[in-house]
C-alpha positions, 0 to 999 in steps of 0.5 A, spaced: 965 288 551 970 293 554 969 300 553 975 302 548 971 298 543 965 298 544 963 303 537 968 300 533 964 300 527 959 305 525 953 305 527 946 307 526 945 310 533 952 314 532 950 317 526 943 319 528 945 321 535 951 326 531 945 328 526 940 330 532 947 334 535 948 337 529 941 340 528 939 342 535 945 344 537 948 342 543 948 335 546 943 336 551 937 337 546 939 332 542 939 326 548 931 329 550 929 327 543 933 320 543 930 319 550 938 317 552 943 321 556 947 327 554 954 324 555 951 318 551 949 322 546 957 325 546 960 318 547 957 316 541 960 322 537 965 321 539 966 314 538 964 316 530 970 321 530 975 316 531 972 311 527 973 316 522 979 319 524 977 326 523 974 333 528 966 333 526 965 338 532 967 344 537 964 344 543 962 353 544 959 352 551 954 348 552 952 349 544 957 345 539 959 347 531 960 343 526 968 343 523 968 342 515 968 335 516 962 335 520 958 339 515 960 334 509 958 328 513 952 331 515 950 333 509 952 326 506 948 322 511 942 326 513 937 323 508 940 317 509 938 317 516 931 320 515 930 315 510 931 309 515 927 313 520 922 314 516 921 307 514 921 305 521 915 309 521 912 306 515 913 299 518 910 300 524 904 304 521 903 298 516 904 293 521 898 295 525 894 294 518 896 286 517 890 282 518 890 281 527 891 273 530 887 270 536 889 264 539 884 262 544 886 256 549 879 252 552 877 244 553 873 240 548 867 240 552 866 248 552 870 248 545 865 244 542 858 246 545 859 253 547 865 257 543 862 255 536 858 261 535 860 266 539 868 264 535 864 265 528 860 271 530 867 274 532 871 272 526 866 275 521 866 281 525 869 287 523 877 288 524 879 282 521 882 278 526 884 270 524 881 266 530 886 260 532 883 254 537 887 249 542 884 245 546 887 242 552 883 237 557 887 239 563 884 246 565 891 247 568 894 246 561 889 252 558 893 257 563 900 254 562 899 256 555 897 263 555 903 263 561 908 261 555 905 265 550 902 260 546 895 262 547 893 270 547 885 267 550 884 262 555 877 260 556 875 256 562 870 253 566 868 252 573 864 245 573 867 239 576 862 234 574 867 230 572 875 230 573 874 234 580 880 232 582 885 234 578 881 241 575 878 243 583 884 245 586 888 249 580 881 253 580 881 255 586 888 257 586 885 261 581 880 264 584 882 264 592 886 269 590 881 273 586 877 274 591 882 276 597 884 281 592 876 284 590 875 285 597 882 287 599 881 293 593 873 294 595 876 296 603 882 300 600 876 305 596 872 305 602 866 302 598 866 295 602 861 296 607 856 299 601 857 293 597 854 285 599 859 282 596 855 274 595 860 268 593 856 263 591 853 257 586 846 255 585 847 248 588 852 244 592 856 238 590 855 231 593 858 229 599 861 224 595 865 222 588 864 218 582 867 213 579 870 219 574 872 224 579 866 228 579 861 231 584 853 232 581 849 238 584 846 237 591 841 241 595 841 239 601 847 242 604 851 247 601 855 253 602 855 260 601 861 266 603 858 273 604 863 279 606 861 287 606 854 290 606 855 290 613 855 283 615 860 280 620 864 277 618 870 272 621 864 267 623 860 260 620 853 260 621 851 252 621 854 246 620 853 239 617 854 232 619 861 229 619 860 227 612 857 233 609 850 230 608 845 234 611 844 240 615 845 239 623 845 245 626 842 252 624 839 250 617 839 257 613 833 257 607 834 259 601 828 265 603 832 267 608 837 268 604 834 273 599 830 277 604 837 277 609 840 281 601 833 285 601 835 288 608 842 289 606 839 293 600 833 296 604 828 293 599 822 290 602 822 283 601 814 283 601 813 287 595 809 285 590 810 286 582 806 285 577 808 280 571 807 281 564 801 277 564 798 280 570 799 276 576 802 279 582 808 276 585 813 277 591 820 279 591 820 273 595 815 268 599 817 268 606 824 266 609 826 271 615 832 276 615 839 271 618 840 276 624 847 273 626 850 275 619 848 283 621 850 282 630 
């Protein structure tokens, strides 16, 4: 639309903008108010001027005066645009008292067996949210509706005991870049070399796949990344065989593990606590600190 039409009709915003002119005096204040520029405001003005074929306002200066016209258009509108404006505002307050949606994206399994109770506690909970469910079998699925707003919530897992081929590499997309960021914020606050930073999980998976795509846990060799605290990194401590079978070189016990965390903390990995049923027990038995994470 060219210029010379853009305000052919009469318009809200020319009225308020002539409305704040008027009563703040001067173009300036009234764009403060509107959050627009002053020449804006004036390019408004004066587009309602022509459409009413009339003068509304003599600039004095940086202050402006109404004309007779001015004043009798001023007091004509003024309720009405207060009026508009205030229901704008009573809109927008009432709005925020209609009972609140959640739509939560999962897959059956987690959905079925794990959301149940934690969804019914939410919705009986004070505010008055209504809870919507859409399930998805494919993990990338739930992200792609929270993507396309279909979703507000998306609830995924991390277990691949089945479909790993297609679920594995979209969750790690999702968390490679995680954990890249974590470390990179911990650096950049200066907080890494304070804190042990442990990816992990509480198995591995086996070496080879099921029938349904799946790995199952698998004790005999798995891996875990440590950054920060002091540890060295840029190095791989011990190896497999070619297939991922068992350890072969430099095996790491899960007592070394936690006594080599004890060091990072300077917590004596021998001390002795007493339970609830008084029976003393280690922190942890045995295992030694893994020196080539801190050389």
């Amino acid at each position: 639309m060219s210029r010379r039409y853009r305000y052919k009709d009469i318009q809200l915003p020319q009225l308020r903008s002539f409305c704040l002119a008027a009563t703040e005096g001067n173009f300036t204040a009234a764009a403060k108010v509107l959050g627009l520029s002053p020449s804006t405001v004036w390019e408004q003005v004066r587009s309602l001027e022509r459409r009413l074929g009339a003068s509304l306002m003599i600039r004095r200066g940086r202050a402006v005066e109404l004309t007779r016209e001015g004043q009798l258009l001023l007091d004509l509108i003024q309720p009405h645009v207060s009026g508009l404006d205030s229901i704008e505002r009573l809109f927008q307050s009432s709005r925020a008292a209609l009972p609140g949606r959640l739509t939560i994206a999962s897959t059956p399994y987690l959905l079925g067996y794990h959301l149940i109770e934690p969804i019914r506690a939410f919705s009986a909970a004070p505010p008055d949210v209504a809870v919507n469910v859409r399930a998805s079998i494919r993990l990338e699925d739930v992200a792609e509706q929270v993507e396309r707003g279909q979703a507000d919530l998306g609830i995924v897992g991390w277990d691949t005991h089945k479909d790993g081929f297609p679920d594995t590499p979209y969750l790690c997309r999702e968390v490679d870049p995680a954990y890249v960021t974590l470390l990179r914020d911990l650096h950049d606050r200066g907080m890494l070399e304070n804190t042990l930073v442990v990816w992990m999980g509480e198995f591995g998976r086996t070496p080879k796949f099921k029938a349904d795509g799946g790995r199952d846990h698998y004790a005999n060799g798995w891996l875990t990344a440590l950054a920060g605290g002091g540890v060295k990194g840029g190095q791989v401590i011990g190896a497999t065989d070619k297939d991922g079978v068992e350890v072969t070189e430099r095996p790491v016990g899960v007592q070394d593990l936690f006594v080599s965390f004890c060091h990072v903390l300077d917590i004596d990995p021998r001390a002795e606590y007493t339970t609830t049923d008084q029976r003393p027990i280690k922190l942890v038995e045995g295992g030694k600190v893994v020196k080539e994470l801190f050389s």
